[in-house]
N, C-alpha and C positions, 0 to 999 in steps of 0.2 A: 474499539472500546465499547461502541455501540452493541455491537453483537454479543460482545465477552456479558458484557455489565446482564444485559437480557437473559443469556442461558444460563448464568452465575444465578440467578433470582428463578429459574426454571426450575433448577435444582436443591433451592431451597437453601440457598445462602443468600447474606444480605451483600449487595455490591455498593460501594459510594465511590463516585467520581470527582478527583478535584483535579480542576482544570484552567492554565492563566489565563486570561484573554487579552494578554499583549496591548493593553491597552485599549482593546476595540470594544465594542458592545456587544452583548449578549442579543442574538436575533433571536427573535418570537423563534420562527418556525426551530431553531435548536432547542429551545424549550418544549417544544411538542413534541420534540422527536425522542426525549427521556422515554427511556423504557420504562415500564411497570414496576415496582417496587423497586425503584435505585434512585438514590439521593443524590444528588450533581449540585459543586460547590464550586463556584465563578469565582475567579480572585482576577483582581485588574489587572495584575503584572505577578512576574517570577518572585519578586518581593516578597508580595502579597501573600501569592501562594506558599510561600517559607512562613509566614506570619499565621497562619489558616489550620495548616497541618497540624503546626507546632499548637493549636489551642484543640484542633478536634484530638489528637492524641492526648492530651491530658483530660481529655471529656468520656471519650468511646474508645474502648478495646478493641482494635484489632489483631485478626487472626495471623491475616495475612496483608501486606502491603506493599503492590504491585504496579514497577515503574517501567515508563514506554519511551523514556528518552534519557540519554545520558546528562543532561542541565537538572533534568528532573532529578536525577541520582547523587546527585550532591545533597540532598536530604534523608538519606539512604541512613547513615549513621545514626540523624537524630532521633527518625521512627523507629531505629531500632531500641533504642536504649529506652524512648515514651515507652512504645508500645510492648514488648517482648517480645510478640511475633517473630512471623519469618518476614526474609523480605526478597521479595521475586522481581527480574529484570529479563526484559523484552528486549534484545538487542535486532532492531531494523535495520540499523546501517551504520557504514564505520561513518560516523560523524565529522573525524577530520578529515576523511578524503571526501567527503561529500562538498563539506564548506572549503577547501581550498577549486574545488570543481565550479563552484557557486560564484566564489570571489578572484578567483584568478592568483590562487597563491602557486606559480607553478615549479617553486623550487621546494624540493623536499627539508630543504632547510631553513625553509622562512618561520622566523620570529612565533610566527600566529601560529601556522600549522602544527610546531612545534608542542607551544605551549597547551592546542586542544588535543594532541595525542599523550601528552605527558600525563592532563587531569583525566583522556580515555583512561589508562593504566590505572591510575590511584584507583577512579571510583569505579572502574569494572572489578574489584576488590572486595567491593562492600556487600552484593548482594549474596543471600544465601546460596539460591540456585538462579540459574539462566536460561531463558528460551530465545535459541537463533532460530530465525526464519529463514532458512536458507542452510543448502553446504556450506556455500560461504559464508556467511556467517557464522558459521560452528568453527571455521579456518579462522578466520578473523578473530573472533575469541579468544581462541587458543593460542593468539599471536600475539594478545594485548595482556596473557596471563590468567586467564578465564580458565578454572579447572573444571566447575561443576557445571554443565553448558549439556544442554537437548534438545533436538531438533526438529522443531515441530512449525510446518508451514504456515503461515496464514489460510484463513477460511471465510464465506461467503455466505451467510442466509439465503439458501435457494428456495425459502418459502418467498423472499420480497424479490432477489433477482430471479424471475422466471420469464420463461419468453410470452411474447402478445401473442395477438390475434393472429396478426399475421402480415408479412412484408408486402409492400404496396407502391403502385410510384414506375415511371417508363425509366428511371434512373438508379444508377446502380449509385449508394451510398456505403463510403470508407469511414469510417468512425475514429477521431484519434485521440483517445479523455487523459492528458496529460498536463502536467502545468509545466509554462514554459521556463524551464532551468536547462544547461548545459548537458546532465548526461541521459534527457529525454529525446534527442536527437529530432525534434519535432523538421528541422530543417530537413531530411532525409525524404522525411512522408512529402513534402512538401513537392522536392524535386522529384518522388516517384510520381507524382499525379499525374504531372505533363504523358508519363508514356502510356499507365495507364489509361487516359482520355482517348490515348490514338489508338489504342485495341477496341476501348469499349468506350464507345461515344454516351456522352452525359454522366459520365460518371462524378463523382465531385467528393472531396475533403471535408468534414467536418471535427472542428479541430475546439475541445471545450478547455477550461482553462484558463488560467493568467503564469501573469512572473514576469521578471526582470529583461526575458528575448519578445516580449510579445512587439514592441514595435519594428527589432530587426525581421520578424518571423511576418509577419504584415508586410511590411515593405517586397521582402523573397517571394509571397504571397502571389503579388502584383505580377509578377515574372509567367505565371502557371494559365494564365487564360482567363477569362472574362466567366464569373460565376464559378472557377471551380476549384475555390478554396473559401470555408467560409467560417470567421470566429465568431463562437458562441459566448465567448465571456466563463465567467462558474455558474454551473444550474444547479437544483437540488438536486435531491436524490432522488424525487422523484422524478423530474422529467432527465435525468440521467438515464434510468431505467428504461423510459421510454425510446432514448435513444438510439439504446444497445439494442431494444424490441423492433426497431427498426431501420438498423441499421444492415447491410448486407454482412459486413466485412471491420473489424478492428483493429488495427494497426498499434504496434507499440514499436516503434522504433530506436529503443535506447541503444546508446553507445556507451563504453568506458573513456570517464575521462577523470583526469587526478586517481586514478587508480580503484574509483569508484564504481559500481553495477547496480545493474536493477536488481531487484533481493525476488521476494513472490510476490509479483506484479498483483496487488489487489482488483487493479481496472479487468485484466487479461482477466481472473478468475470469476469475475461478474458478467463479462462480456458472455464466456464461454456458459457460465452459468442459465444465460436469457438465449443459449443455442445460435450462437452469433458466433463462428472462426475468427481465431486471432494469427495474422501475419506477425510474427515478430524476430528479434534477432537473438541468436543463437547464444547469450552469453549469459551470466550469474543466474540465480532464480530462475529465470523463465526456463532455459532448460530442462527442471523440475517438475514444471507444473501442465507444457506444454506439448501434447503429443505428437510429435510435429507427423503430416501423412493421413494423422483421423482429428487430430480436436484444430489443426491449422496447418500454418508451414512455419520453422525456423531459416530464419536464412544467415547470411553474414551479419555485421557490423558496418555501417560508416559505406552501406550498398545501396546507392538507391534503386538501382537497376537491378539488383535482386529481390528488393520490395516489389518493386512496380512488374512483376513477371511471376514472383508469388502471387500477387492479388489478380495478375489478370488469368493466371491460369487455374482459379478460384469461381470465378465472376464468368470465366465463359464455360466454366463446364458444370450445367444446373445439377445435372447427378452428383457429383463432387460435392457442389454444395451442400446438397440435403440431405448425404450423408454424415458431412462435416457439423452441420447444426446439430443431429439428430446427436453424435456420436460427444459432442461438446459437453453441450448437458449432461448426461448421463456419467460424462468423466468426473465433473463436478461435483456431483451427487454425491458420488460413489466415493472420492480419495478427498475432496477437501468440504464436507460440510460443515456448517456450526457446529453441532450436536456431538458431533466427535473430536472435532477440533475444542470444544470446551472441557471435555469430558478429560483428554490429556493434557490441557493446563489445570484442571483442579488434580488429579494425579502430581501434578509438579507442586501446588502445594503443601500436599500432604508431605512429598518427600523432602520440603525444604521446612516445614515445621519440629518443633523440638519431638525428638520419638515417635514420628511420623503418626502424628495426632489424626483423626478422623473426626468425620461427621460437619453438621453445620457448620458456619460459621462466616464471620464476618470478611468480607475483602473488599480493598482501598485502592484505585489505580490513580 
């Protein structure tokens, strides 16, 4: 949002962001991080945020008005009829396979799952046009009744993620920026470290992050060896970057579970962006964005002993590597920047406007 809102305002349109805050507070440091010319509207909860809309649409004209979750899309209908606009829908992930993956609803007929694939359906309805991040996602779409759907990956600010100085340290470091949920397989990274460590001695895990596995994933932890797994907790964005800057090696480990995949790994694309290889597994999204051989390696699913043999055959051969950083970056660059990743969602715009309207104009995510 942060990216879109920024090059939306490059471009010379106005962006405003309204966003819940689940009941939490507003931290300083996300007040800082408002880009330049974009107006960001805090609402306490989902309520709220229905209550916010519903007063700036009767206030301000928008052109366009652009949703990034399906709870959010249940307001879909009202900003239509406020506003006249178009109204644009971001489809990340199928949401019911995600939260039965989350909750443990493991029968395709439970009650829940049911009743969040039913409200999928109604309100993947309402938007004018769709952007899936992912093949899958344009499948998934099309499966939920989604006819006007395009396919345009996520993208990275390689002006902020860029690589440091330079990698430093007698130890090789695995980087793994996931939060801990079910189909992040954080478990796997975990059990690859033990074989890693015996290839290449001091090597260690760095795992950022929370979520509902963090005290199973702790405990598994304890299993791996004395210092070589270590939880960060959630950093910013800044010292995330720092991270990746010196990090050898990035891990994403996901697995399908409830029928759910990683879409276009944001971490992976930042990683590769700051010239850092990503090991990951071979399933949804990341196949897309992942060269497996020059920007990393693809390997199985649900392997830890295919991670842990990716990374050490990574980690011990330094030419491999500094091909692989050099060759990262430049991938990034080149197929998934901002500047063009913005430039095809205001194109989505225009095509989801009445008579594919041009120029300025205002948009609302």
């Amino acid at each position: 949002m942060r990216d879109l809102a920024e090059s939306l305002a490059a471009m010379g349109h106005e962006a405003w962001v309204l966003t819940s805050r689940r009941g939490q507070p507003v931290n300083p440091e996300e007040r800082s991080a408002v880009p330049h010319a974009t107006r960001v509207v805090y609402a306490p909860t989902f309520r709220g945020m229905a209550a916010r809309i519903g007063r700036l649409l009767r206030t301000v004209r928008f052109d366009v008005v652009h949703f990034h979750s399906f709870n959010a899309l249940a307001l879909a209908p009202w900003s239509r009829q406020a506003a006249g606009g178009a109204t644009v829908f971001t489809l990340h992930s199928d949401s019911a396979n995600y939260l039965a993956s989350v909750r443990g609803w493991t029968s395709r007929y439970h009650p829940a799952y049911r009743a969040v694939l039913l409200y999928e359906r109604i309100a993947a309805r309402f938007p004018d046009m769709t952007i899936a991040v992912s093949n899958r996602m344009v499948d998934y779409a099309r499966s939920i009744g989604i006819d006007r759907v395009v396919r345009i990956p996520n993208a990275v600010d390689t002006e902020f993620w860029r690589p440091g100085p330079g990698r430093g340290g007698n130890g090789r470091t695995i980087l793994v920026p996931r939060m801990h949920v079910p189909k992040n397989g954080i478990e796997f990274a975990i059990d690859a470290i033990r074989n890693v460590r015996a290839a290449v001695p001091g090597a260690t895990l760095l795992i950022t992050g929370d979520g509902p596995l963090r005290g199973a994933l702790e405990q598994r932890a304890a299993g791996a060896g004395k210092d070589a797994v270590h939880f960060l907790g959630m950093v910013s964005r800044e010292e995330m970057r720092r991270l990746y800057q010196t990090s050898d090696l990035v891990m994403i480990p996901s697995i399908t579970t409830a029928g759910t995949q990683e879409n276009t790994s944001i971490a992976a694309l930042e990683a590769m962006a700051c010239s850092t290889p990503v090991v990951a597994t071979g399933i949804g999204g990341l196949l897309e964005i992942i060269d497996s051989g020059r920007t990393g390696l693809l390997v199985p699913e649900q392997d830890a002993s295919a991670l842990a043999d990716a990374a050490i055959g990574i980690l011990q051969d330094d030419a491999a590597l500094r091909a692989m950083q050099s060759q990262s970056r430049d991938h990034v660059v080149r197929d998934f920047s901002v500047t063009d990743w913005a430039e095809k969602v205001v194109d989505v715009y225009r095509r989801a406007l009445p008579n594919g309207e041009e120029g300025a104009g205002r948009a609302s995510g």
